[in-house]
PyMOL Python script that loads the backbone (N, CA, C, O; Angstrom):
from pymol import cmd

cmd.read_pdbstr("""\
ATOM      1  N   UNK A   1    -163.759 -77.200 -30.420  1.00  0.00           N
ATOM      2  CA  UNK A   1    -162.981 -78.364 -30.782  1.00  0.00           C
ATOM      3  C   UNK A   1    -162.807 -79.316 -29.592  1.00  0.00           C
ATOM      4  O   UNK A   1    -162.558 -80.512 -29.739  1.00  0.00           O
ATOM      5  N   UNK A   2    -162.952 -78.707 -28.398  1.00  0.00           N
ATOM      6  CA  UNK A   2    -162.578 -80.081 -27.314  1.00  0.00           C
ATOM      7  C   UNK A   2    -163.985 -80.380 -26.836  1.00  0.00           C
ATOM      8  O   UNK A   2    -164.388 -80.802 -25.752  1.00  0.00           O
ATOM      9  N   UNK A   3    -164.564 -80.071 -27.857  1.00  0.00           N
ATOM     10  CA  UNK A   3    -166.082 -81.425 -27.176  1.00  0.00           C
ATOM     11  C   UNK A   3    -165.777 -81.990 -27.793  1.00  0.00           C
ATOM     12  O   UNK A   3    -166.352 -83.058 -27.584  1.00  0.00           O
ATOM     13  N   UNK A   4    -165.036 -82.094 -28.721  1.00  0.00           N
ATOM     14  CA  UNK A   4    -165.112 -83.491 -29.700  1.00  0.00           C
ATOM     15  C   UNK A   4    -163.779 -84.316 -29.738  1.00  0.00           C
ATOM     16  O   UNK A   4    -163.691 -85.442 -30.226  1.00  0.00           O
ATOM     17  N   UNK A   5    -162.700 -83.579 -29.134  1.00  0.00           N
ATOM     18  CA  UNK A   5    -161.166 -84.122 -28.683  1.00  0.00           C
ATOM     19  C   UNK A   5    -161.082 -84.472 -27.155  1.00  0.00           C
ATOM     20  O   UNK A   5    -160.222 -85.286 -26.818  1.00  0.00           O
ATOM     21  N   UNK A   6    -161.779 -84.009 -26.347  1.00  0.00           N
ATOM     22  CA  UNK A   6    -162.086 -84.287 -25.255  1.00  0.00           C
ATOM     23  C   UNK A   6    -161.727 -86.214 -24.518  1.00  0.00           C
ATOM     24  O   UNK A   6    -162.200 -87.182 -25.114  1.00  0.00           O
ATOM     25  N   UNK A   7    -161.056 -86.350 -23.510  1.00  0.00           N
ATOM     26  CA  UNK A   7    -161.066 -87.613 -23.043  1.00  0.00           C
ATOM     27  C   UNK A   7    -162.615 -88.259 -22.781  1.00  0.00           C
ATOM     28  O   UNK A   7    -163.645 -87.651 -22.489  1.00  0.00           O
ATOM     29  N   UNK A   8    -162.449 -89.412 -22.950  1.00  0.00           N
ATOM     30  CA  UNK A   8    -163.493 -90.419 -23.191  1.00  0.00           C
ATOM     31  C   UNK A   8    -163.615 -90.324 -21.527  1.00  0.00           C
ATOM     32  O   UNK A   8    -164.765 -90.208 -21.105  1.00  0.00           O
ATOM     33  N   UNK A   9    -162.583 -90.360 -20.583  1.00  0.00           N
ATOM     34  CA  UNK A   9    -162.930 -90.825 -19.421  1.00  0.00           C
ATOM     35  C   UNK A   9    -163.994 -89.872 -18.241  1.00  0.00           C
ATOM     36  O   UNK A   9    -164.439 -90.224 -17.149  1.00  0.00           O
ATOM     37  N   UNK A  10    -164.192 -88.244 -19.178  1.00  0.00           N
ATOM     38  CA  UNK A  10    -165.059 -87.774 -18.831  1.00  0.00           C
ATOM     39  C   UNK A  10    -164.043 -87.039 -17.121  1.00  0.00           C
ATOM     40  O   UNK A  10    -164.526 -86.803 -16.013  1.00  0.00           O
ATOM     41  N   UNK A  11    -162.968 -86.920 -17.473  1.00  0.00           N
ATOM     42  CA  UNK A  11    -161.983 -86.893 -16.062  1.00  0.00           C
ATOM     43  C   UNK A  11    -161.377 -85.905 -16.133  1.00  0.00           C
ATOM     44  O   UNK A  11    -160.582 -85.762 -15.205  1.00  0.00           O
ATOM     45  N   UNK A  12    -161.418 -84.464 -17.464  1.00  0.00           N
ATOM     46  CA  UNK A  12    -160.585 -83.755 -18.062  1.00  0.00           C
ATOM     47  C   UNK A  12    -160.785 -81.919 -17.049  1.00  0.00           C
ATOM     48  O   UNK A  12    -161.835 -81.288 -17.164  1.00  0.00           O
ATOM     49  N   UNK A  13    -160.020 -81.575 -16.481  1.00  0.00           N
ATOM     50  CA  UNK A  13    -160.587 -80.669 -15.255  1.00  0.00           C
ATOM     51  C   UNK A  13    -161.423 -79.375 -15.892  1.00  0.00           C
ATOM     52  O   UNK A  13    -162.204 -78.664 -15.260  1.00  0.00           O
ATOM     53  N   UNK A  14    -161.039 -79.235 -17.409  1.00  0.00           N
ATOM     54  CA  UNK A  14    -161.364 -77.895 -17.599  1.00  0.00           C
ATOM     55  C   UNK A  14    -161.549 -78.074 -19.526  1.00  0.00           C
ATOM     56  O   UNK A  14    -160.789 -78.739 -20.230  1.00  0.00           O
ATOM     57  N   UNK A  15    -162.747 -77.287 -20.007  1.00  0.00           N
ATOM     58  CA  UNK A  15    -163.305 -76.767 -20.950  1.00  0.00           C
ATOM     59  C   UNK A  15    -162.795 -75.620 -21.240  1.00  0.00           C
ATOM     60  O   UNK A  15    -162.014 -75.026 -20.497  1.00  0.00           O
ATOM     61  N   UNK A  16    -163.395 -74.988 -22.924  1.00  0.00           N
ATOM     62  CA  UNK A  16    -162.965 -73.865 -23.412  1.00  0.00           C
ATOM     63  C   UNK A  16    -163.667 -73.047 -22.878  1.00  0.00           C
ATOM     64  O   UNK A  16    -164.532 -73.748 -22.355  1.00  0.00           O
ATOM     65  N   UNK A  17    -163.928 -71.867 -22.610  1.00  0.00           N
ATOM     66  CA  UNK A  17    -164.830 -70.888 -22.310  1.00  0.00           C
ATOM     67  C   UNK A  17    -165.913 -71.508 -23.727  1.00  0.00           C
ATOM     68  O   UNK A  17    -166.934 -72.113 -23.399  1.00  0.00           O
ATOM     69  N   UNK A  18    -165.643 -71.332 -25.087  1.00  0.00           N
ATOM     70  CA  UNK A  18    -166.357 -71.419 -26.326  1.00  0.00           C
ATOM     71  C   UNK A  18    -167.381 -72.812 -25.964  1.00  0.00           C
ATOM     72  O   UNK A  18    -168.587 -73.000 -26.119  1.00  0.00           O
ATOM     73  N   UNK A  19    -166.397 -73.567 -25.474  1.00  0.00           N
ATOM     74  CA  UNK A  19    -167.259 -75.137 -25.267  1.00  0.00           C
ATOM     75  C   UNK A  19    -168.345 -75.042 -24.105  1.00  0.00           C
ATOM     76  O   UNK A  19    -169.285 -75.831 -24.008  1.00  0.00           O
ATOM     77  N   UNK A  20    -168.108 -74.001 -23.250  1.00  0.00           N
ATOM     78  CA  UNK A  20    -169.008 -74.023 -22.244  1.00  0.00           C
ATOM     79  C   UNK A  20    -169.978 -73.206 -22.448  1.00  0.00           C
ATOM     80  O   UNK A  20    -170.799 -73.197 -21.531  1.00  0.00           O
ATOM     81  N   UNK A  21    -170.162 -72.608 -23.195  1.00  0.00           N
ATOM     82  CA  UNK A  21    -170.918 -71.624 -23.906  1.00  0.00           C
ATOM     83  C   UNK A  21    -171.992 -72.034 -24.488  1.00  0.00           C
ATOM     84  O   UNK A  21    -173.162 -71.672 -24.362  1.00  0.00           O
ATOM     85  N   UNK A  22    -171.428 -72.945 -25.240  1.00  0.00           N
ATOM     86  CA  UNK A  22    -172.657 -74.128 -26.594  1.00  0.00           C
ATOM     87  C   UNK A  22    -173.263 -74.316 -25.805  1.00  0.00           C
ATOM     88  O   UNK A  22    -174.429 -73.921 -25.797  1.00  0.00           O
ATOM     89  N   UNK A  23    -172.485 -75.309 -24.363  1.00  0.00           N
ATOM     90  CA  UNK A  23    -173.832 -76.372 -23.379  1.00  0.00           C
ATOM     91  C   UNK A  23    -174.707 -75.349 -22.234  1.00  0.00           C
ATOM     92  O   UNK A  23    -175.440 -75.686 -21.305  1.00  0.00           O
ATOM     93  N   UNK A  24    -174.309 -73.993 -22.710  1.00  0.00           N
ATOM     94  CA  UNK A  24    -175.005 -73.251 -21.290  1.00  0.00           C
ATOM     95  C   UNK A  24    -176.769 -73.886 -21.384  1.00  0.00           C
ATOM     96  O   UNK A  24    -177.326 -74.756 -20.713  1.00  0.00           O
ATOM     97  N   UNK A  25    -177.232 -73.097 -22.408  1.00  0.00           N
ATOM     98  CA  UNK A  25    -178.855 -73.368 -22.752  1.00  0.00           C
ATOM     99  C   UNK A  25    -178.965 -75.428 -22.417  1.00  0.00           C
ATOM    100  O   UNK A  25    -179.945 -75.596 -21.690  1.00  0.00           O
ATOM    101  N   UNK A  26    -178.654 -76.059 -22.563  1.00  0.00           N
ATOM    102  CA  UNK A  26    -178.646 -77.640 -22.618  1.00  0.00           C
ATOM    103  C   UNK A  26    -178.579 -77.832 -20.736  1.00  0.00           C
ATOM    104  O   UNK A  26    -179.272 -78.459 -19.934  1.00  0.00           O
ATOM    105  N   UNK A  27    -177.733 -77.205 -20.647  1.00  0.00           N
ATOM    106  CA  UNK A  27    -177.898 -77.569 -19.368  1.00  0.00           C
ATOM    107  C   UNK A  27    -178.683 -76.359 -18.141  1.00  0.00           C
ATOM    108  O   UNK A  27    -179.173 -76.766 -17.088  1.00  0.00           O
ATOM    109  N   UNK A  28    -178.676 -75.484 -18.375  1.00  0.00           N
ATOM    110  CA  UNK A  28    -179.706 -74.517 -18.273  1.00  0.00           C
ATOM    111  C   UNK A  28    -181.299 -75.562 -17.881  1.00  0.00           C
ATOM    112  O   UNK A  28    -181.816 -75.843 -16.800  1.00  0.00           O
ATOM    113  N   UNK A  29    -181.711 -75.931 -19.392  1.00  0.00           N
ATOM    114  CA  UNK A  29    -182.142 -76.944 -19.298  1.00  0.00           C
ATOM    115  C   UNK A  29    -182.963 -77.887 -18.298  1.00  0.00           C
ATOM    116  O   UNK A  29    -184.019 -77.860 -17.667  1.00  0.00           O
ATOM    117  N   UNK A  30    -181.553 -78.985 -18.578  1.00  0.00           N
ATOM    118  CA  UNK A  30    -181.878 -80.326 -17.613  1.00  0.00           C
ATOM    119  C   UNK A  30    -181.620 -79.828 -16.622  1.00  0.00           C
ATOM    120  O   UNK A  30    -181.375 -80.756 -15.851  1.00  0.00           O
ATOM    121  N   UNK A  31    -181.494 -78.775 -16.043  1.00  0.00           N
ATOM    122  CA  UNK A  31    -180.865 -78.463 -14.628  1.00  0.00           C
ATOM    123  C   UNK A  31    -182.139 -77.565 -13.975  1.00  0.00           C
ATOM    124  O   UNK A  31    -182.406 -77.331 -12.796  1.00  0.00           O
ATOM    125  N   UNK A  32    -182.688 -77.235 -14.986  1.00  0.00           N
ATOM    126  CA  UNK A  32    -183.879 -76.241 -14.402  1.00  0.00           C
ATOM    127  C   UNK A  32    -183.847 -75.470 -14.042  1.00  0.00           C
ATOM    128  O   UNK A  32    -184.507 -75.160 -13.050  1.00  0.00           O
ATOM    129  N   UNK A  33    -182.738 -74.413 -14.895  1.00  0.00           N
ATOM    130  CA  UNK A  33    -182.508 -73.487 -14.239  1.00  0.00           C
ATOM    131  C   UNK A  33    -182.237 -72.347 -15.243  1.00  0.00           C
ATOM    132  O   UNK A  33    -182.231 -72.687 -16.426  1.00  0.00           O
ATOM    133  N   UNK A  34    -181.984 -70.883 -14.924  1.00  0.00           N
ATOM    134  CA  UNK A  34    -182.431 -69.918 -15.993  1.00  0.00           C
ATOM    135  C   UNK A  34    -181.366 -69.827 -16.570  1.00  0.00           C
ATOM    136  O   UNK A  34    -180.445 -69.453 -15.844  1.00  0.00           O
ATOM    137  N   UNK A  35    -181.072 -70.060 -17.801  1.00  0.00           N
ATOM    138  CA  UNK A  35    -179.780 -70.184 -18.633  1.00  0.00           C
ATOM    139  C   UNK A  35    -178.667 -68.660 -18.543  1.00  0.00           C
ATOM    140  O   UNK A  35    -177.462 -68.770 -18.770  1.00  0.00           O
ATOM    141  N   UNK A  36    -179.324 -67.288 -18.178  1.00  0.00           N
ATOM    142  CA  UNK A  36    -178.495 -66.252 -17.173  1.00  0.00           C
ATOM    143  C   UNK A  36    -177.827 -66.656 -16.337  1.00  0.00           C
ATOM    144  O   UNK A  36    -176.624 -66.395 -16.346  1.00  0.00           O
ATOM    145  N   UNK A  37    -178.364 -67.380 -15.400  1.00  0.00           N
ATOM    146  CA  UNK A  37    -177.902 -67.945 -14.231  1.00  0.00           C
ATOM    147  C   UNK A  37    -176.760 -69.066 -14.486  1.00  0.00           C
ATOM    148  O   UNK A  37    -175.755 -69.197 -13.788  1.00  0.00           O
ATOM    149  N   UNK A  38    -177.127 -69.916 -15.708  1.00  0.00           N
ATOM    150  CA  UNK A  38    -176.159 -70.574 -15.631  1.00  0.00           C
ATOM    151  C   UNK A  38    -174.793 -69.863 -16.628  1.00  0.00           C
ATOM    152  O   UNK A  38    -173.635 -70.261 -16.756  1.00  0.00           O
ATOM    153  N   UNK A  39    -175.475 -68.712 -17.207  1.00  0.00           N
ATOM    154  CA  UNK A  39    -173.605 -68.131 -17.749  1.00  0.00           C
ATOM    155  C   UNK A  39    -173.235 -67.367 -16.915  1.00  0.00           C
ATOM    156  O   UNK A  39    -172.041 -67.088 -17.018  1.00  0.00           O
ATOM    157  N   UNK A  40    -173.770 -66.888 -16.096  1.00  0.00           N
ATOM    158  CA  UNK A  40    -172.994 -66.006 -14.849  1.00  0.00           C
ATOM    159  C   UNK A  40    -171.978 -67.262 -13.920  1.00  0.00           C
ATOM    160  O   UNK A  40    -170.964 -66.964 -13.289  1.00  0.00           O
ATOM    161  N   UNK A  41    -172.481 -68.500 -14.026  1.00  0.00           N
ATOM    162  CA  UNK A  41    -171.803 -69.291 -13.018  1.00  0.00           C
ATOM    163  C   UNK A  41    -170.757 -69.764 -13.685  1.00  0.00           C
ATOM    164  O   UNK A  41    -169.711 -69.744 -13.036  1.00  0.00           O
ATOM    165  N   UNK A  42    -170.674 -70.289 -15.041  1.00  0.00           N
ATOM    166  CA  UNK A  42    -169.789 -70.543 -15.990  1.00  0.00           C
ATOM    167  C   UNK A  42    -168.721 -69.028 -15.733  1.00  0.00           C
ATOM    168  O   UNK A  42    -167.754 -69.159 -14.983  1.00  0.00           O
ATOM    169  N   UNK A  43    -168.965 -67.741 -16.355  1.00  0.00           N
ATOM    170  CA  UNK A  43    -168.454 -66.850 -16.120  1.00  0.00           C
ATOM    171  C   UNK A  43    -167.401 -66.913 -14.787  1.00  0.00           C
ATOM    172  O   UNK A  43    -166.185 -66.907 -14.979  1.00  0.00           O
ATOM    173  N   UNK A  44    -167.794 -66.954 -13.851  1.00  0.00           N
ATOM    174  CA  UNK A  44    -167.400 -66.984 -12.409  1.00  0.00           C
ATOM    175  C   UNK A  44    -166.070 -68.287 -12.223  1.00  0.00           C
ATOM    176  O   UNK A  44    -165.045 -68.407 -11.552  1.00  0.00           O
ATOM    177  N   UNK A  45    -166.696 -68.970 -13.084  1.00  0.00           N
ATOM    178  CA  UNK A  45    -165.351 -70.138 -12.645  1.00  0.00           C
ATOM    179  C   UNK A  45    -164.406 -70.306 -14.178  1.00  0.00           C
ATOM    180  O   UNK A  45    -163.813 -71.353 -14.439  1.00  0.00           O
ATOM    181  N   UNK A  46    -164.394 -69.251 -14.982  1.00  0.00           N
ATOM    182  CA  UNK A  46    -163.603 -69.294 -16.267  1.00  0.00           C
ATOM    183  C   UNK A  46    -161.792 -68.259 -15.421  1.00  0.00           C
ATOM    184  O   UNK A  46    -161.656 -67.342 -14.611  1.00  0.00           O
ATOM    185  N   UNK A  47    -161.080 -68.893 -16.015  1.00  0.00           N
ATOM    186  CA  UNK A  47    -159.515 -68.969 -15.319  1.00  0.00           C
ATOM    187  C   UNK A  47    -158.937 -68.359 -16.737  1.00  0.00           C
ATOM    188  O   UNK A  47    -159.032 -68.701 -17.916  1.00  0.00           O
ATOM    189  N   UNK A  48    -158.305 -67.309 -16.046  1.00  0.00           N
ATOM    190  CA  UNK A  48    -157.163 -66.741 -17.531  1.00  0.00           C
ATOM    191  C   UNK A  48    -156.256 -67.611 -18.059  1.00  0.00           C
ATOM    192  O   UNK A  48    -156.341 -68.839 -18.056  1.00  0.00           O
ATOM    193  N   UNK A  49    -155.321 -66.886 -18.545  1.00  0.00           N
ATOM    194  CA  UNK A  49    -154.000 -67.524 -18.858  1.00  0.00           C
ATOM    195  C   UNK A  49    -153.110 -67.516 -17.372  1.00  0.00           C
ATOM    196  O   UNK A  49    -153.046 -66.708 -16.446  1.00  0.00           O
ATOM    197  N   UNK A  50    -152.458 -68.855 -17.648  1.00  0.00           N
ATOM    198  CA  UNK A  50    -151.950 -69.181 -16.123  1.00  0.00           C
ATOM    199  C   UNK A  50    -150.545 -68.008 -16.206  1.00  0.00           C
ATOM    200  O   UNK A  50    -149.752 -68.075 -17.146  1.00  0.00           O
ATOM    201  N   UNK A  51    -150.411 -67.074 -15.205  1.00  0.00           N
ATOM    202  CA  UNK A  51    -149.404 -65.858 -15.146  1.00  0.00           C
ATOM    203  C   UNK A  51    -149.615 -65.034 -15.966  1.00  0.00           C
ATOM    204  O   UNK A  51    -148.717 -64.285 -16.350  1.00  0.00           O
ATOM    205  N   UNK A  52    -151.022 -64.964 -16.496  1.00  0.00           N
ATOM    206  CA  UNK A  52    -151.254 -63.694 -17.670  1.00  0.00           C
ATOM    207  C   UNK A  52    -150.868 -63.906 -18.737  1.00  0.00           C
ATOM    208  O   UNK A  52    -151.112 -63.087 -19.623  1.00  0.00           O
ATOM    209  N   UNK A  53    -150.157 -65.041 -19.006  1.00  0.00           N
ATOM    210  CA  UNK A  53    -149.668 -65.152 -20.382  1.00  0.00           C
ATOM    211  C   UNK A  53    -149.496 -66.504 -20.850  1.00  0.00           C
ATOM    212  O   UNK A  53    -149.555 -66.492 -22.079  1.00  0.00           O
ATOM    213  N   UNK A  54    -149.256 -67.990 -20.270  1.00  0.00           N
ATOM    214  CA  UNK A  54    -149.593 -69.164 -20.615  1.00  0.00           C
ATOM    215  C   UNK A  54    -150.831 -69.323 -21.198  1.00  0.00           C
ATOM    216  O   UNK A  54    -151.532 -68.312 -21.236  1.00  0.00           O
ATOM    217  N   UNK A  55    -151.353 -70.529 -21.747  1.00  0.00           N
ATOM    218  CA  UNK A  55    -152.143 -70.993 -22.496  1.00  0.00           C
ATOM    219  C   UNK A  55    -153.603 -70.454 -22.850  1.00  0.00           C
ATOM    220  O   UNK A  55    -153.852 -69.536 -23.631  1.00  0.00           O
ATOM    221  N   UNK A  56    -154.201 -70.949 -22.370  1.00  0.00           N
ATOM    222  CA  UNK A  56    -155.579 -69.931 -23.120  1.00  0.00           C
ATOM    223  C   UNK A  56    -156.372 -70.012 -21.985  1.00  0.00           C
ATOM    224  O   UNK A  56    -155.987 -70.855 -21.174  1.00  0.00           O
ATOM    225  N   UNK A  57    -157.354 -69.393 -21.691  1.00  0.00           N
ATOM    226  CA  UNK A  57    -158.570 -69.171 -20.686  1.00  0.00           C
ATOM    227  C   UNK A  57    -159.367 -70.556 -20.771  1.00  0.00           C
ATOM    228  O   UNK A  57    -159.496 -71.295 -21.747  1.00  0.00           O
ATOM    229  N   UNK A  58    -160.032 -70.745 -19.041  1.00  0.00           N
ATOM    230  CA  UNK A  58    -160.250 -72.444 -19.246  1.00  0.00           C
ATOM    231  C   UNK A  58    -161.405 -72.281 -18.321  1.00  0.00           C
ATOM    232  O   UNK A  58    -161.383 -71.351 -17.515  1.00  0.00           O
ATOM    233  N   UNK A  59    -162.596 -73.252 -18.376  1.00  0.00           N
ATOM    234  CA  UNK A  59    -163.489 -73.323 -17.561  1.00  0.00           C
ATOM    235  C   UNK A  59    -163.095 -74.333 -16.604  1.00  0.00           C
ATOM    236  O   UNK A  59    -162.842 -75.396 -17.171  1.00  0.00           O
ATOM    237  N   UNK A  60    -162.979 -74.363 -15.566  1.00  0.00           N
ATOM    238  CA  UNK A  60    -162.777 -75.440 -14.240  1.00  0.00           C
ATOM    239  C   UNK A  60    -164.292 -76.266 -14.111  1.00  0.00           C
ATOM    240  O   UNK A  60    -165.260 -75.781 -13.525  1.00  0.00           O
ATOM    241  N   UNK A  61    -164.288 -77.570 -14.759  1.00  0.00           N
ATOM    242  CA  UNK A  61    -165.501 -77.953 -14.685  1.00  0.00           C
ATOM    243  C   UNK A  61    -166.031 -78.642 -13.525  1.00  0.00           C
ATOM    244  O   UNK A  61    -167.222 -78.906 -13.362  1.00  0.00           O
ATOM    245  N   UNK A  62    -164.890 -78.977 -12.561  1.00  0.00           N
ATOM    246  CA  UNK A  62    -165.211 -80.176 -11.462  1.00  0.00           C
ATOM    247  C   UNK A  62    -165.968 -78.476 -10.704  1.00  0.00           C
ATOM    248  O   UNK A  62    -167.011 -78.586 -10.060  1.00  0.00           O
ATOM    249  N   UNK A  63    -165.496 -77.426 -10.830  1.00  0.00           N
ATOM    250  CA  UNK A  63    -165.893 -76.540  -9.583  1.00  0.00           C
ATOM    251  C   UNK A  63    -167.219 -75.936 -10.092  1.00  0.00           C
ATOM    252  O   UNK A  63    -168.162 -75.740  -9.325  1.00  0.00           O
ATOM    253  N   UNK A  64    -167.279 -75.547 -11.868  1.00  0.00           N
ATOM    254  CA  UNK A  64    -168.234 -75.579 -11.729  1.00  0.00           C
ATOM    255  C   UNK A  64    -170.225 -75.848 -11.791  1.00  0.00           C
ATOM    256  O   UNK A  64    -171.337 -75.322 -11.835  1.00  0.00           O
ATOM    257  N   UNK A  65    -169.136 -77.549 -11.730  1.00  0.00           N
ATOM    258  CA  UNK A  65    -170.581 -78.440 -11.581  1.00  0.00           C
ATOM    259  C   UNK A  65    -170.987 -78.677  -9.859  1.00  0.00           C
ATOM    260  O   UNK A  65    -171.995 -79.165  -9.347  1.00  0.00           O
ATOM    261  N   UNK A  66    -169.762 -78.117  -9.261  1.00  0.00           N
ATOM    262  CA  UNK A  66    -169.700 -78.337  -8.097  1.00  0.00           C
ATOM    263  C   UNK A  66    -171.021 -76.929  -7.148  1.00  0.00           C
ATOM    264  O   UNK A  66    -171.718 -77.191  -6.167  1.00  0.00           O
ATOM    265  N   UNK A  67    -170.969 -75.835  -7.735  1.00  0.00           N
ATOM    266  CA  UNK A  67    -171.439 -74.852  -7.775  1.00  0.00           C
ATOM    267  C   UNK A  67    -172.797 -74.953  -8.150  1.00  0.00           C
ATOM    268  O   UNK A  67    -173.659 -74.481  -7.409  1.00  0.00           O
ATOM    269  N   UNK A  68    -173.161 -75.644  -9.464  1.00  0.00           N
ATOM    270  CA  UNK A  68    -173.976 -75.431  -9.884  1.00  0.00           C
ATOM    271  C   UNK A  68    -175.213 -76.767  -9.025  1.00  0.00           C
ATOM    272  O   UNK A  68    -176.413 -76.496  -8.981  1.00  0.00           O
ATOM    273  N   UNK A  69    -174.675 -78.126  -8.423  1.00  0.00           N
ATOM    274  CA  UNK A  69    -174.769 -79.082  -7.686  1.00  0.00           C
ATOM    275  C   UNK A  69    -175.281 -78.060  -6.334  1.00  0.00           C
ATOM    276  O   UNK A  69    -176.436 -78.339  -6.013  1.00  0.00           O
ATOM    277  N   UNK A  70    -174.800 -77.189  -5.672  1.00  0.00           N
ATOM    278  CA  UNK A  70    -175.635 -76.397  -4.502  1.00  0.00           C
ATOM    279  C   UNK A  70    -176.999 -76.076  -4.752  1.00  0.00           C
ATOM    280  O   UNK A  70    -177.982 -76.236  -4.028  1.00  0.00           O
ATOM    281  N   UNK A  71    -176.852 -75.383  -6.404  1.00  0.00           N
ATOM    282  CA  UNK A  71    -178.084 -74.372  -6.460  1.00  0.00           C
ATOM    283  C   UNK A  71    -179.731 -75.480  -6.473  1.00  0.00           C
ATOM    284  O   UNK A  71    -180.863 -75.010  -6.583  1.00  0.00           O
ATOM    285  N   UNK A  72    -179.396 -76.966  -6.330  1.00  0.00           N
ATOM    286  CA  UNK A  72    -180.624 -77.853  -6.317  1.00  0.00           C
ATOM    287  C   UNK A  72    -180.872 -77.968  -4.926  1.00  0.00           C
ATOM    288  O   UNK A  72    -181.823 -78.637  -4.522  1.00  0.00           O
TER     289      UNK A  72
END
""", "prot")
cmd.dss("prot")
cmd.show_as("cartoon", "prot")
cmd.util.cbc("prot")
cmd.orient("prot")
């Protein structure tokens, strides 16, 4: 649901685990790189619930496009 509720300004820090999931293979992809590789890195920067028990598990996307921006 938040690829499609998602801010327009493209500025939003963090994805669903589910949403980052869809674009693994897509960006796998354009990125040239082995779509394993890119769910292990997704994996790596997915954040629980904030104190174990707030809101839901979140992908940090600035960190990890930031991550994935080294591996070129």
């Amino acid at each position: 649901m938040d690829l499609v509720t998602a801010s327009a300004s493209g500025l939003d820090p963090h994805i669903s685990p589910a949403a980052a999931a869809y674009q693994i293979n897509r960006v796998a992809l354009a990125r040239k790189l082995d779509a394993k590789l890119v769910r292990d890195i997704v994996a790596k920067h997915t954040e629980g619930r904030q104190f174990g028990i707030f809101g839901e598990p979140r992908v940090n996307v600035l960190q990890l496009n930031l991550a994935l921006d080294v591996l070129h």
